[in-house]
N, C-alpha and C positions, 0 to 999 in steps of 0.2 A: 812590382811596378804598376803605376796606374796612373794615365793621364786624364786630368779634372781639372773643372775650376774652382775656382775658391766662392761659394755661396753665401755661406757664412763666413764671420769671424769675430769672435770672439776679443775680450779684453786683453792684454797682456797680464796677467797673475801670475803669482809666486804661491811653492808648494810648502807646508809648514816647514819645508830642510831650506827655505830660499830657492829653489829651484827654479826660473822662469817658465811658465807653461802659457799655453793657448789652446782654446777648443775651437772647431770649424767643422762647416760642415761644405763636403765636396762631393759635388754633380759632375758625373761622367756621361759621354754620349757619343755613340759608337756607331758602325755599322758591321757585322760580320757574316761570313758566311757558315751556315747552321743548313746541315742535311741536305745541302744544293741550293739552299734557299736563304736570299739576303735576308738579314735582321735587323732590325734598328733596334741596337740598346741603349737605356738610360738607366740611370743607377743615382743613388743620393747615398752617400756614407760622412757618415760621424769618425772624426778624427780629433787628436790631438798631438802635441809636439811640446818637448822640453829641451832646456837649455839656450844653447846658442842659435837650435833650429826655428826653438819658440820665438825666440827675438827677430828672424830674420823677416819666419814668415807675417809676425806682427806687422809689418810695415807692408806688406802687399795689398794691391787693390781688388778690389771686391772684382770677380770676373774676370781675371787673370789667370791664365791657362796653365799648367804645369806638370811635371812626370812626377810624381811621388814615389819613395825608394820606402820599405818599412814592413810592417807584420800586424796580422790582428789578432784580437784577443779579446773575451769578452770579460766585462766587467763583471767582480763578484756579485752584483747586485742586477747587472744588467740584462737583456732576452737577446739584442743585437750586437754584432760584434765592433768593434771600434778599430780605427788605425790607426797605430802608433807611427808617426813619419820619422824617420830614422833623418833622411836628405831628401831635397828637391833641389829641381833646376828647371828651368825655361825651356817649353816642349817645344 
């Protein structure tokens, strides 16, 4: 789980099998406590979504806040890891 906004987004595309996908990229911003000591976290990750998630979230507005449900995994070709958004809902 990971709550973020939406920074990027990407066009609505299809995979060569017709698949609906979307790329985005999502900025998290946190505070926790780390060793007795508040933190301020921020995080930028590369995500994507297919199918019906792809379409949903195609239609969202840039900096609209959300819990992301999913998994990461790095690309064959890639160094960072990406997230795959399985569901989202309104944080």
């Amino acid at each position: 789980m990971l709550t973020a906004c939406v920074a990027e987004l990407g066009a609505l595309r299809y995979t060569p099998a017709g698949l609906p996908a979307v790329d985005l990229r999502l900025e998290h911003e946190s505070t926790v406590s780390d060793a007795g000591q508040s933190r301020q976290i921020k995080a930028a990750l590369k995500a994507v979504a297919f199918g019906a998630v792809a379409e949903r979230l195609a239609r969202q507005a840039l900096g609209s806040l959300w819990r992301f449900q999913g998994f990461l995994a790095t690309p064959g070709n890639g160094k960072h890891p990406v997230l795959h958004i399985q569901d989202f809902q309104q944080d």
